[in-house]
C-alpha positions, 0 to 999 in steps of 0.5 A: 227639771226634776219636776217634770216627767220627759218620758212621752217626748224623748222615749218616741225618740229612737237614739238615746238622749239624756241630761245632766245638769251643771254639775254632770249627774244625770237629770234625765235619761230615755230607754233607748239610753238605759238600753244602750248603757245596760242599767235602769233608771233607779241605778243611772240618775244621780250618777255623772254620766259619764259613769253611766256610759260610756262607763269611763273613769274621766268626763269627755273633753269637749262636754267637759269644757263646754259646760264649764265655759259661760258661752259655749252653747254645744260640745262633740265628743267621740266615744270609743266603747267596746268595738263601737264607736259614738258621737256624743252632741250636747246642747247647752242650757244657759241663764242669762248670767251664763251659768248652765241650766242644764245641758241634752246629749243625744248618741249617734253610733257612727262605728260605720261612718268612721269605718268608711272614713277609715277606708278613705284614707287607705292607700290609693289602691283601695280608691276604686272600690272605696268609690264604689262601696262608700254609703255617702255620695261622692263625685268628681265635679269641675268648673261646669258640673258634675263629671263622676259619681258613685252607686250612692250618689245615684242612691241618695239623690234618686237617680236611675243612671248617671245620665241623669246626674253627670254633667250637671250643676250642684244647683240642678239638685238644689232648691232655688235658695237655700235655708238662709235665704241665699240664692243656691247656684251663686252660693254653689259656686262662692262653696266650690271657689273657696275649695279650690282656693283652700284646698277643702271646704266643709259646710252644710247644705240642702239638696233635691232628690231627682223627685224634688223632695229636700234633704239635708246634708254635709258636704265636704269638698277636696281639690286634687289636680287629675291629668294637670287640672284641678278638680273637686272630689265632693262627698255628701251625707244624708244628715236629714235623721240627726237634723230631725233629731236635733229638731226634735230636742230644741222642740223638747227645750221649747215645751219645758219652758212652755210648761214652766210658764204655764205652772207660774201662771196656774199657781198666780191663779191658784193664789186667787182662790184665797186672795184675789186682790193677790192675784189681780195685782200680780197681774197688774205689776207683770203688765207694767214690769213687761212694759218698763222692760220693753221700753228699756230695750230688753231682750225677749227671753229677759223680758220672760223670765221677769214676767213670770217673777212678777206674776207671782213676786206675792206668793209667799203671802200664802202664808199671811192669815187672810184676815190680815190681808183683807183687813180693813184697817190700818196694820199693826206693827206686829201685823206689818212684821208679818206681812213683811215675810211674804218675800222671804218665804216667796223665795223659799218657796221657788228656790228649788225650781230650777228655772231658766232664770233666777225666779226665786232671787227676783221674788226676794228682792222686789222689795230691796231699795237702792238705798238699803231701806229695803227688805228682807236683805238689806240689800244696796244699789248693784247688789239688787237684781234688775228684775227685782229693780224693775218689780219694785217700781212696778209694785209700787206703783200699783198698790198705790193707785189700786183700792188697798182693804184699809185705804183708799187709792192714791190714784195714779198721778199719785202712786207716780209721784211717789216713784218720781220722789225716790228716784235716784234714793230708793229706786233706779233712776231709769226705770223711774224714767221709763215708767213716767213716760209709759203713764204719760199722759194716763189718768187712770191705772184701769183705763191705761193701755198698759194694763193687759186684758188678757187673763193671768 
């Protein structure tokens, strides 16, 4: 995250929104943030944020909790400062393992809106005008529509008199289905039972305008019984500037993992310019990892973080003399000794970068075997990264059905045999599996579909 410059994205953003990582410092913070906080950028990041603004000795509960759990993915908390009042809404960045990544916050100052909640629950004198003055659209509504509205109903949904909003269904202001595919009079109707049975209901909605145009929405519906029939009091907020906003950051999370595959891959081809059997290896072990992966059933996000390792699983060999990689003969131990720090060094390298997923550990690994044999931990069975497991079969059997500059290629029925005799001892039984079946059939590494042609 520290890597990467947010200012054009979240400073076009009017409402402030920072990150924090999992460890509550602030990573990242726009000016509309700074402005609200009163500091600038050197004095605020490094700091919990908390610290910051809204500048209180103990974190906010919810934020609090949801960071420290492994599943929560949001948190709400209210902030009061001063004589204004803020909702603080965190989206939650985790890896695979559940750990935080980190975690975007964005500050709505809803000082109004719970002013209006306020009046609402004065006592029953202040109805009328409360009705009256509510900036959210609030309506009496029965079994066949609408029965009343406020000024801000007429408002909100484009009406010049109410004429032209009582006596309708909710559906009337509705498209035809709403974003979840459901049929908007039915889903109405199931909305306006479940209150009446319960009391109450809160949901979100999309409604038409009079014009046509869309809006999002929260409504909160109340059953109370007026001259002995039950009837609904249904209030709508326009929520259409927090749902751009919220747009807006899961936009901002999609571009950084954009960009953080796009760096993996200009560095894969960076590593060509001094190595291009690096490069095109690389390459290879990604096409096949990718494909063992899928066959195994992983996920897509899974499957993505694994890619980017392979792509660059060899890219502490920027430390090997070239002369010893292209060396047309066999290595000496000394040579192969040195060779063999390329994967320690790899993970020197991207430790770090704080990717989505353990980048670095999986580069570490790609050489580790189930049976302990392997390097540069020694590390055994379980203890060895899927990822790293995934690689190791995939790297292996590349090299061994490429050219390599000191021999001649083993072709690929024979790199696949040699990861068919250590199943089960050096590499994972089912990966070898799913491997076997992805060549079978296959005579030649380069003639095989599993070998993208696309470039790196």
């Amino acid at each position: 995250m520290k890597n990467y410059e947010f200012n054009d994205v979240f400073d076009c953003v009017d409402i402030p929104v920072f990150i924090h990582g999992k460890d509550f410092r602030l990573i990242y913070a726009n000016q509309a943030y700074l402005s609200i906080a009163n500091t600038d950028e050197s004095e605020a990041l490094g700091k919990l944020y908390w610290e910051v603004f809204p500048k209180q000795e103990t974190p906010p509960e919810s934020c609090y909790a949801a960071t420290l759990s492994k599943s929560a993915k949001s948190s709400r908390d209210e902030l009061s400062v001063k004589d204004r009042v803020y909702l603080s809404m965190g989206f939650i960045k985790r890896d695979d393992g559940g750990d935080v990544v980190f975690a975007i916050q964005s500050i709505h100052d809803i000082t109004e809106q719970k002013r209006v909640m306020h009046l609402l629950q004065s006592a029953a004198e202040q109805e009328t005008a409360l009705f009256e003055l509510s900036p959210d659209a609030i309506m009496m509504l029965d079994e066949h529509g609408f029965t009343d509205c406020n000024p801000a109903t007429l408002r909100i949904f484009g009406c010049g008199s109410k004429e032209q909003f009582v006596g309708y269904h909710p559906s009337h202001f509705s498209p035809a289905k709403q974003p979840n595919g459901e049929d908007s009079f039915n889903l109405a109707n199931s909305k306006i039972k479940q209150a009446l049975k319960n009391g109450n209901n809160a949901f979100e909605w999309r409604h038409n305008r009079l014009d046509g145009s869309e809006f999002d929405a929260e409504v909160l519906l109340v059953a109370f019984t007026q001259d002995g029939r039950l009837i609904l009091q249904a209030t709508v907020r326009d929520i259409s500037q927090r749902k751009e906003a919220e747009r807006k950051v899961e936009s901002t999370v999609e571009k950084l993992n954009l960009a953080l595959e796009g760096i993996v891959r200009a560095v894969s081809k960076t590593m060509g310019f001094r190595d291009q059997y690096t490069t095109l290896h690389q390459k290879r072990v990604a096409d096949i990892s990718c494909a063992i992966a899928e066959r195994l059933g992983w996920p897509e996000e899974r499957i993505k973080g694994l890619k980017l390792a392979a792509l660059i699983h060899d890219i502490g060999k920027i430390s090997t003399p070239t002369d010893i990689l292209t060396k047309p003969a066999k290595l000496s131990h000394a040579e192969l000794e040195l060779v063999r720090e390329h994967a320690e060094i790899g993970y020197q390298i991207l430790k770090e970068f704080e990717f989505p997923w353990d980048i670095a550990e999986m580069v570490r690994q790609h050489h580790e075997r189930l049976d302990g044999s392997g390097y540069p931990q020694g590390l055994k069975g379980d203890a060895i990264l899927p990822e790293a497991k995934i690689i190791a079969v995939a790297d292996t059997i590349e090299s061994m059905a490429a050219h390599r500059p000191y021999r001649l290629s083993m072709g690929l029925s024979g790199a696949l045999n040699e990861v068919r005799t250590g199943s089960g001892k050096l590499y994972d039984a089912e990966i070898v599996n799913a491997a076997l079946a992805l060549f079978d059939g296959e005579t030649s590494l380069e003639d095989s579909e599993v070998i993208g042609s696309s470039e790196v």
